[in-house]
C-alpha positions in Angstrom: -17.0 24.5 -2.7 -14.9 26.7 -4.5 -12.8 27.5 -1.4 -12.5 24.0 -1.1 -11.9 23.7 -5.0 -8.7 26.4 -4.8 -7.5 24.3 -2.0 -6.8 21.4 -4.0 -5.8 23.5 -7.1 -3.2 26.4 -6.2 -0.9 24.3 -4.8 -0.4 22.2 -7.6 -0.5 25.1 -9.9 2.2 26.4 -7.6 4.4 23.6 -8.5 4.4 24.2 -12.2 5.2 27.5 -11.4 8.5 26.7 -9.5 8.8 24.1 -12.1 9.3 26.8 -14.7 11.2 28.9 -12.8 14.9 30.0 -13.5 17.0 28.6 -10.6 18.7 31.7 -10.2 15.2 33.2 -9.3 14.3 30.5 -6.8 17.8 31.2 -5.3 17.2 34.8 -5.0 13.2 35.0 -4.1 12.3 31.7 -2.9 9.5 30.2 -4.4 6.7 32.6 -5.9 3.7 32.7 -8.0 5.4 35.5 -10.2 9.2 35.0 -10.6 11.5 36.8 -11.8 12.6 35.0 -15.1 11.3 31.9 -16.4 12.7 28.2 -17.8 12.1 25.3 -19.1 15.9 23.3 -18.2 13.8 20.8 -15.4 11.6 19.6 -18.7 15.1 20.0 -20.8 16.9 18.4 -18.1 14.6 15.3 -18.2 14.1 15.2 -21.6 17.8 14.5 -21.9 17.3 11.1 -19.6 13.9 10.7 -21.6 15.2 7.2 -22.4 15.2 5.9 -18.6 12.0 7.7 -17.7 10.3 6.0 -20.8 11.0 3.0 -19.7 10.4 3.4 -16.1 7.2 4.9 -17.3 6.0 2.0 -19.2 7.0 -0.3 -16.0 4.4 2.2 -14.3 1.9 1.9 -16.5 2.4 -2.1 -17.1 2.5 -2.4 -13.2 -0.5 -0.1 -12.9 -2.8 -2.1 -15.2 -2.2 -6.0 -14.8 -2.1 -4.5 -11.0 -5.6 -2.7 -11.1 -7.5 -5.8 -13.0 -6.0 -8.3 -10.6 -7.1 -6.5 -7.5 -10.0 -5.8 -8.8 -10.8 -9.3 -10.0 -9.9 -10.3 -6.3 -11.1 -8.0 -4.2 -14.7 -8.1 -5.4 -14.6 -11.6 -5.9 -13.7 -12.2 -2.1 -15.9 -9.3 -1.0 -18.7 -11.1 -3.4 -18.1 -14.5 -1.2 -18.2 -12.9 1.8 -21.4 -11.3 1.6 -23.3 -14.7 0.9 -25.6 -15.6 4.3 -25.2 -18.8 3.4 -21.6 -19.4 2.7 -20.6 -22.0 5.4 -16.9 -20.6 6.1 -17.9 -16.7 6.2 -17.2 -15.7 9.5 -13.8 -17.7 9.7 -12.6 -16.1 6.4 -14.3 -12.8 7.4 -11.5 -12.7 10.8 -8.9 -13.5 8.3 -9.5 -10.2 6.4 -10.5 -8.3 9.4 -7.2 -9.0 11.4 -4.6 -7.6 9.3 -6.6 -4.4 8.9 -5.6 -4.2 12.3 -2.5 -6.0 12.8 0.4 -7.4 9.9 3.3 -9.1 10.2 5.3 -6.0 9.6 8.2 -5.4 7.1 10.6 -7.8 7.9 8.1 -10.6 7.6 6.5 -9.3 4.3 10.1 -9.3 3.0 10.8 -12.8 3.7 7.8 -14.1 2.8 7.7 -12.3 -1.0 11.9 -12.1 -1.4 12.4 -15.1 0.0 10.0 -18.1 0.5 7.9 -16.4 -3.2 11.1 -15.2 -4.8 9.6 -12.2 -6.2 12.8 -10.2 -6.0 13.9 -8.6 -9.5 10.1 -9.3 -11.2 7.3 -6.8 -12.0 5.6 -9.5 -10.2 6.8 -7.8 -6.7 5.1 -4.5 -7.6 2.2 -6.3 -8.3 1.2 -8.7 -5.8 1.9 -7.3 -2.5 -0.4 -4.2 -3.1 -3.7 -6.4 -5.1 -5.6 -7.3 -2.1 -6.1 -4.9 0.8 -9.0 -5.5 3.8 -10.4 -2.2 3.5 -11.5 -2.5 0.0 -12.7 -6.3 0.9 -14.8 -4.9 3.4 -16.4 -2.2 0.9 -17.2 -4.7 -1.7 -18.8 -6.8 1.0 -20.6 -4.1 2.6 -22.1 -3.2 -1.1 -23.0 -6.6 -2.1 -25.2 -6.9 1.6 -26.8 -3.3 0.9 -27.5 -3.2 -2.8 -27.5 -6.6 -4.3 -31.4 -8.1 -3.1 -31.3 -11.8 -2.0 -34.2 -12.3 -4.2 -31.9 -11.8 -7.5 -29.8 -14.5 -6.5 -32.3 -16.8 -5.7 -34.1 -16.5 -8.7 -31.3 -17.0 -10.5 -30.6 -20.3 -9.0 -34.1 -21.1 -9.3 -33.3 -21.0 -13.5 -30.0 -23.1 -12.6 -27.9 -20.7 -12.6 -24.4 -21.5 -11.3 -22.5 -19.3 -8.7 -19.9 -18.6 -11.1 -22.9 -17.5 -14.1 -24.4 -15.2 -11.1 -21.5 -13.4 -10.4 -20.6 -12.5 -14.2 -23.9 -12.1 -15.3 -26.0 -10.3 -13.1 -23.4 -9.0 -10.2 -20.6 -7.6 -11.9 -23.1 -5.2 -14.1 -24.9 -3.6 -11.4 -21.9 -3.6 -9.8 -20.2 -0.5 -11.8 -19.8 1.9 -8.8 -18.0 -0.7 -6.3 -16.2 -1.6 -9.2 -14.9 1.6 -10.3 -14.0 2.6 -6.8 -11.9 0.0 -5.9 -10.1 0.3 -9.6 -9.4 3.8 -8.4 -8.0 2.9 -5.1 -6.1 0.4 -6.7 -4.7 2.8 -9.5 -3.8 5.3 -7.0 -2.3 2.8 -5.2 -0.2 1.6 -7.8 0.8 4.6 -9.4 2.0 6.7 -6.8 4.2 3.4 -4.9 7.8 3.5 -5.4 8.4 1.9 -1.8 8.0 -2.0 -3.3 10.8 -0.9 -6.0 12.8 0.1 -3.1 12.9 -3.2 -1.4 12.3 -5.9 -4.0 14.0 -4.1 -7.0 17.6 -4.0 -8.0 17.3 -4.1 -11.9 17.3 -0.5 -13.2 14.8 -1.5 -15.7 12.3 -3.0 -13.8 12.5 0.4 -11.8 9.0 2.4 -11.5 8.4 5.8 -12.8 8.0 6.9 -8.6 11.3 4.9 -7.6 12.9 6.6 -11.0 12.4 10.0 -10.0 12.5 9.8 -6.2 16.3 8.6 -7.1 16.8 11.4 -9.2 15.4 13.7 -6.6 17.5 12.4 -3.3 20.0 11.2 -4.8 21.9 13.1 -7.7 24.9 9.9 -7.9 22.2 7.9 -9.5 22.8 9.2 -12.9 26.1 9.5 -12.7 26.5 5.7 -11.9 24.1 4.7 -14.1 25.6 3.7 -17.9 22.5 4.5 -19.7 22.7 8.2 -18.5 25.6 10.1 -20.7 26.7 12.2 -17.9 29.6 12.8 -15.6 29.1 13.7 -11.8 30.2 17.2 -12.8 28.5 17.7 -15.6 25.4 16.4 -13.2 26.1 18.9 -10.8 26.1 22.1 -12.8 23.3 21.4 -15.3 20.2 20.0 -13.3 18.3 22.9 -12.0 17.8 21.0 -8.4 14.6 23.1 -7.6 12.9 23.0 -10.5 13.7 19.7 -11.0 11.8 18.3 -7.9 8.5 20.3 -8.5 8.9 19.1 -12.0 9.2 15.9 -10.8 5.7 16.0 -9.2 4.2 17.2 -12.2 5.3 14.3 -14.3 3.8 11.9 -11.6 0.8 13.4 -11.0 -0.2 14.8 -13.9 -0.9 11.1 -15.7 -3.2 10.0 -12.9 -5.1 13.4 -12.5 -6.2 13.1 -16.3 -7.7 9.7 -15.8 -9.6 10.8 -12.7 -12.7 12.6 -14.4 -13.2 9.2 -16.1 -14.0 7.1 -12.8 -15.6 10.7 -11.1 -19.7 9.7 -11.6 -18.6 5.8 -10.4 -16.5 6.8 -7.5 -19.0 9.6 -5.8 -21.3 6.8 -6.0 -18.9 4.1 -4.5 -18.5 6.4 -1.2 -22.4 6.3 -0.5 -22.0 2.5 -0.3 -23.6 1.5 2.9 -24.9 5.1 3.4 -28.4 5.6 5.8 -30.9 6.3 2.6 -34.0 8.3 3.6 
């Protein structure tokens, strides 16, 4: 476990090294654990477009919250549904989840159907909606609510009169935490890390993601330069940003955020992944 645990953990720690490293030390050494002088111009360099990273983190955040609780909301609802023996329309809506975890209509038709027939083009609400539901987690709420939830709880809740709506809030979603939290956490991830829905859907530069932000800075050093809001000419571009120690500062910012929220879901989420587990 702790060669597994260093696995995970030098390379990031690696990053914040180059991150802090003098460019004129990467150029001369390449990247290394101990360089030869130290700086902090990537974190001074994006400090200076603070402004645009603000915002495109709070598009992030806003995106990753209203995009968690909605998928959440869905996916175990469905998942809930689905699970029911006696839900009359479960095997025809259980094909409709199970077929696009195998086959989709690809991007052209995703395009059309949320640019053009949805008009989701230029809102938050195209970050959003595309990612909420996903089949896999579907089938892991469903597979939960068959293996954990006893048939003898519902029906003794329907005995007292209980509506299907009452069940669910009352006495699913409680003992529910660990399915809940791990589909949260894939969702989160999901959200957090996506810049490829800004890419397509997204032409507004403030309704651009923290991901899409930064992976613009990173491939493409124009973007600043043609953006207003920036204060800086091409050349002036060109001969402060440290390109380097820019990047791995880059992956810092985005990963750092997420990382700190992980411990949080930890307890819910190893329990999530024994969901229909073999128990001896």
């Amino acid at each position: 476990m702790l060669i597994l645990s260093l696995i995970c953990i030098i390379p990031f720690i690696f990053v914040f090294i180059i991150s802090i490293s003098a460019e004129s030390s990467i150029a001369k050494n390449g990247y290394q654990f101990f360089p030869d002088a130290l700086s902090l111009s990537a974190y001074e360099f994006l400090w200076n477009e603070k402004d645009v990273i603000i915002n495109a983190f709070s598009i992030s955040v806003i995106v990753t919250t209203i995009g968690t609780l909605l998928g959440v909301a869905l996916t175990t609802s469905m998942g809930y549904v689905l699970s029911r023996p006696n839900y009359k329309l479960k095997n025809f809506f259980t094909w409709v989840v199970f077929i696009p975890m195998i086959f989709n209509g690809g991007m052209v038709a995703s395009y059309v159907v949320n640019a053009n027939i949805l008009g989701l083009s230029n809102t938050i609400w195209a970050l959003i909606l595309p990612l909420a539901v996903n089949s896999f987690n579907v089938v892991i709420c469903k597979t939960f609510f068959q293996t954990t939830i006893a048939e003898s709880i519902i029906e003794s809740a329907k005995i007292e009169g209980a509506s299907q709506l009452n069940i669910y809030l009352r006495i699913i979603v409680p003992i529910s935490k660990p399915v809940f939290a791990t589909i949260a956490l894939f969702l989160a991830f999901g959200y957090w890390n996506d810049w490829f829905q800004s890419s397509l859907y997204i032409r507004e530069q403030s309704l651009l993601s923290l991901q899409a932000l930064l992976n613009n800075i990173q491939k493409n050093i124009e973007y600043l330069a043609n953006n207003p809001s920036a204060g800086l000419s091409m050349q002036q571009y060109v001969s402060q940003m440290p390109t380097e120690a820019v990047r791995m500062a880059i992956a810092v910012i985005i990963v750092l955020p997420i990382a700190c929220a992980y411990p949080f879901f930890q307890r819910y989420f190893v329990t999530g992944l024994t969901i229909g587990a073999v128990k001896g």
